[in-house]
C-alpha positions in Angstrom: 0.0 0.0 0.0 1.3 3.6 -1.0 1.9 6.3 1.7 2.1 9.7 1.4 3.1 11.5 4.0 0.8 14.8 5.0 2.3 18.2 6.1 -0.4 21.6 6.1 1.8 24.9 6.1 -1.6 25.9 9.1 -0.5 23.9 11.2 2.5 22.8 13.5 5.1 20.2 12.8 5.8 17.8 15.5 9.5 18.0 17.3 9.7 14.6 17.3 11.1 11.8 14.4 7.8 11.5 13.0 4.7 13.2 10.6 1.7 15.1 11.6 -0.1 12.9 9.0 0.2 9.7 6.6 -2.3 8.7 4.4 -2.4 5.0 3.1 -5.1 4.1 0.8 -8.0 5.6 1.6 -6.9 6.4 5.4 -5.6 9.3 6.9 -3.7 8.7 10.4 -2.7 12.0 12.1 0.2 12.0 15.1 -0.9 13.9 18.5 -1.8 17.5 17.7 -1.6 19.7 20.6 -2.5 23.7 21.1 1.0 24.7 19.0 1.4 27.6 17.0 2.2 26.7 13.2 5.1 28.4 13.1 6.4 29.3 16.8 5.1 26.1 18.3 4.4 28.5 21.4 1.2 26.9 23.8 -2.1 28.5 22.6 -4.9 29.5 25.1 -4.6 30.0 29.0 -7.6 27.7 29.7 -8.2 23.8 28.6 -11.3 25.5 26.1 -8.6 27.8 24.4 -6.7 25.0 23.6 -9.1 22.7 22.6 -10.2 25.2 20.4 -6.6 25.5 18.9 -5.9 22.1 19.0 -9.1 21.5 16.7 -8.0 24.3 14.6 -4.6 22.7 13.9 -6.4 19.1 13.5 -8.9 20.7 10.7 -6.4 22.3 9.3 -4.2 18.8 8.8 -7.3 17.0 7.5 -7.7 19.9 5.0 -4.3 19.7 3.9 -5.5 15.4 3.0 -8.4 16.4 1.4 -10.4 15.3 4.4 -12.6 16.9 7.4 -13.7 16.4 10.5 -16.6 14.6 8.9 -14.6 11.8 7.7 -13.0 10.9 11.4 -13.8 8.1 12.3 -11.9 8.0 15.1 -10.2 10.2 17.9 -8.3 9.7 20.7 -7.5 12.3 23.6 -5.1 12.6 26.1 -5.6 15.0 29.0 -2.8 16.1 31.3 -5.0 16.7 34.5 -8.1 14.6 34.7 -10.3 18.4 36.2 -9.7 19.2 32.6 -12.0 17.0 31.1 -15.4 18.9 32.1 -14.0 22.2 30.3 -12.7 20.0 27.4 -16.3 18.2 26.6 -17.8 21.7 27.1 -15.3 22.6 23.8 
């Protein structure tokens, strides 16, 4: 199966060894997206519903860059530092 790796000039390249998005057939799989500025990678938003917010910005903005949308997830995974956050992020 072909991959193509996906990179949106929106949105924030990971520090690590790896690719904010592959897609392999028909399937996009994106690597964690945080709050990051595209080009500063600075922390966007003082509260958890700022950076949900930004974090969904960067996420659309990915998907876009695949020719996808949030529409077309099928899946998505979260990972909250502090567990109190998790009221303000559903409320996002």
């Amino acid at each position: 199966m072909k991959r193509k790796v996906i990179v949106a000039d929106d949105a924030p390249i990971g520090a690590g060894a790896y690719s904010p998005a592959v897609r392999a057939g028909d399937f996009v799989f994106l690597s964690g997206v945080g709050a990051l500025h595209p080009k500063t990678h600075e922390i966007l938003g003082e509260t958890i519903e700022e950076q949900t917010r930004h974090t969904m910005v960067n996420i659309e903005a990915i998907l876009r860059a695949s020719g996808a949308t949030l529409d077309n997830v099928i899946k998505m995974d979260v990972y909250l530092h502090e567990p109190d956050d998790y009221e303000g992020f559903n409320a996002t």
